[in-house]
C-alpha angles and dihedrals in degrees: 000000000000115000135237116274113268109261111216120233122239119216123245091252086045091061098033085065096044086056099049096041108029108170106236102213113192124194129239138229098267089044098256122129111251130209112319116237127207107207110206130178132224123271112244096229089066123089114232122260090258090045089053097052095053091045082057095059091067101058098032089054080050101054090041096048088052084050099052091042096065094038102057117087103218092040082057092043095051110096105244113221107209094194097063089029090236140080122271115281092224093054093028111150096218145014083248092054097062121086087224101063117119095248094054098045098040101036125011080045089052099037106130104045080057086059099048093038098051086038098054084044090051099049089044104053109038117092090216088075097035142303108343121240081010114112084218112147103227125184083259114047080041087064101036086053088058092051085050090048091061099042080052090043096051086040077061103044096045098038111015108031142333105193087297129359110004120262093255093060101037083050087050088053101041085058090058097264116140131164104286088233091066092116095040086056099041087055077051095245096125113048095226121128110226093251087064081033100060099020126040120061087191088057088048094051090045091065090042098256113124127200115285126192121347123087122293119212107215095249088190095050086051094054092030091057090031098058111038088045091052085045097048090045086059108050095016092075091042089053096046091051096050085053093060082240103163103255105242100187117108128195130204101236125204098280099050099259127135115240149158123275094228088067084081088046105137086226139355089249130111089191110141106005095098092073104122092194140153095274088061086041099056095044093050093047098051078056086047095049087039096056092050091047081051097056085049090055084051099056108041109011123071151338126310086236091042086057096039090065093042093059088050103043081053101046085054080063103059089032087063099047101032104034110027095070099057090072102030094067089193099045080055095049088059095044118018135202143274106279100356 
């Protein structure tokens, strides 16, 4: 008797690949077998088409704000004062470019009360997150508070303290920066102690000293960038899924395996999150106004260097908090995602 033919065996790798791009073939009309497709899903460590182009205002606002800058006539002819990081308010090119102006003073100052304010009223009032104008803790205002609680954590940390002085000033002093009134205060002149001395920039500016030399990490481009991006991650994705948008954002889950985000989805329902209401509005306002304060940053405050690492020490922020989770399942568990 003759014996079946010999099957050849395929490798483990052989077969690991057949089962995660298993080519789907359709037929067509006639019966014959049209163009074969390889579906493939999006890696979790990149951002989503909408995401990257966001993230693409910030940096583009910067470069054309630079441009403009030395461009413009008036912006070249203004006396720069290196030490305040600004133009001199007597010779200031523009409203925007003094530190007095309104903006500046009411809203960039304040920042980030405007961010945690419009947020909170956000995630309390629209129907998408619980039970709208109720203080009900819902799963997922729990989870969007913790998100909040680590943009806020990293905000301190960069701006306010850092066990110790904040990262902006102890940057400032590893590059070889210090409170122009040191000597004066080592001869005993000025009554300020060397840990005030070395390490607080507000301590400096209370005895009438300012930074010198050093680099100084735009602390407004950091909360500029930081808050309106935190803002957009949130409402953005409740916007897109109540607009039936496909959901592109993938997630590593527990046993290694791509999906999509909306696998973790609490229900299969969009209700309630169509609602375009004030809460939206807000929220997307503050980023508007943001962005704008941003371009004027651009523009008058800061060097281009100075910018640059404000933008990236912001953007570690929201990577941390928008795009980590995607591929640590238990750090997401804890604190969700946009829209999920």
């Amino acid at each position: 008797m003759d014996s079946s033919p010999a099957i050849p065996r395929r490798s483990p790798r052989s077969q690991n690949i057949a089962s995660t791009s298993t080519p789907s073939t359709s037929q067509s009309p006639n019966g014959s077998p049209s163009k074969t497709k390889i579906m493939a899903r999006r890696s979790p460590y990149i951002p989503t088409t909408l995401e990257t182009a966001i993230l693409a205002i910030y940096p583009a606002t910067l470069i054309i704000g630079s441009i403009f800058a030395l461009l413009d006539p008036s912006t070249r002819a203004s006396p720069y004062n290196a030490a305040t990081q600004s133009h001199h308010e007597s010779t200031a090119p523009s409203y925007f470019a003094k530190k007095s102006n309104v903006f500046n003073q009411v809203f960039v100052k304040r920042g980030w009360a405007w961010v945690t304010g419009s947020f909170f009223f956000f995630l309390f009032t629209h129907p998408s997150t619980g039970p709208p104008r109720s203080l009900i803790l819902t799963p997922r205002r729990l989870r969007a508070t913790l998100r909040w609680v680590i943009i806020t954590a990293w905000w301190i940390f960069v701006t306010q303290w850092f066990f110790g002085p904040a990262i902006i000033d102890r940057g400032f002093l590893i590059t070889g920066g210090q409170c122009e009134l040191v000597e004066d205060a080592r001869e005993g002149k000025v009554d300020m102690d060397d840990t005030r001395q070395f390490l607080s920039h507000v301590a400096c500016k209370a005895v009438g000293g300012k930074w010198k030399g050093g680099h100084d990490i735009s602390g407004h481009v950091f909360l500029l960038v930081l808050g309106s991006m935190f803002l957009l991650e949130e409402v953005v994705h409740v916007i897109l899924r109540s607009k039936m948008v496909p959901e592109e954002r993938t997630i590593y889950t527990s046993d290694g395996a791509i999906k999509s985000a909306e696998v973790e989805a609490e229900d299969g329902t969009t209700e309630g999150y169509g609602q375009f209401d004030l809460g939206i509005k807000i929220a997307l306002g503050v980023s508007g106004l943001s962005i704008f304060m941003l371009s004027m940053t651009a523009i008058y405050f800061h060097t281009w260097f100075e910018k640059l690492t404000g933008l990236l020490v912001a953007y570690s922020g929201i990577f941390v908090a928008y795009l980590l989770p995607r591929f640590i399942p238990s750090m997401r568990r804890v604190v969700g995602m946009p829209g999920v």
